[in-house]
N, C-alpha and C positions, 0 to 999 in steps of 0.2 A: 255641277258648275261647268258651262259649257268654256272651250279650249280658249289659251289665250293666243295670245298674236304668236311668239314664238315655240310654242305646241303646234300649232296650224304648221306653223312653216316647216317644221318635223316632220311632220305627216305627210304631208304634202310632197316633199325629200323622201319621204319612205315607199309612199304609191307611187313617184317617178321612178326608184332604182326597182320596183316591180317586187317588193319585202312584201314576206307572211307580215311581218309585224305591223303593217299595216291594213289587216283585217282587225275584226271582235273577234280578241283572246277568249271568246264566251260562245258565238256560233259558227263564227268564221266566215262572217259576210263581211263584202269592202267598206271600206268607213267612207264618211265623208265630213272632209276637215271642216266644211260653212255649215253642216247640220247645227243646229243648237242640241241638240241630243248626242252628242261625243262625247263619252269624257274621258278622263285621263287618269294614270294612278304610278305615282313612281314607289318602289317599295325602297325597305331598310339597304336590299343588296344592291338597287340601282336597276333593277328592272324596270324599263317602261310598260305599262299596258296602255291601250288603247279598245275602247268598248264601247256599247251602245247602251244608253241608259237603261231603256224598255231592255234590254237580255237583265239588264241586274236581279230588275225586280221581277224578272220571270224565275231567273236563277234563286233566289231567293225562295221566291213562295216551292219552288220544288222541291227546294232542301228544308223546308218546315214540313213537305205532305211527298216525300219521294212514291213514287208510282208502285215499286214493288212491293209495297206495305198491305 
């Protein structure tokens, strides 16, 4: 589900003050807050991530078929 209006404007806050946490918590490229491919994930302890769709489901099929196997 791409970002809503006040996720954007987080983000956006977050690549001005020049924050990691506004890279993908997944390969650690810059995000972009009008991508439709950004999304967002807040957990139980209040963590925000921000991520890039395609890293998920890369990340994903990896940990079905990990390389060292």
């Amino acid at each position: 589900m791409p970002l809503n209006k006040s996720q954007k404007e987080k983000l956006i806050k977050l690549k001005d003050s020049r924050s990691w946490k506004a890279d993908c918590c997944i390969c650690g490229k810059p995000l972009d807050p009008e991508d439709d491919k950004t999304e967002y994930c807040k957990t139980k302890r209040g963590t925000e991530n921000y991520f890039h769709r395609d890293c998920v489901r890369r990340w994903g099929e990896w940990v079905k078929q990990p390389s060292w196997t």
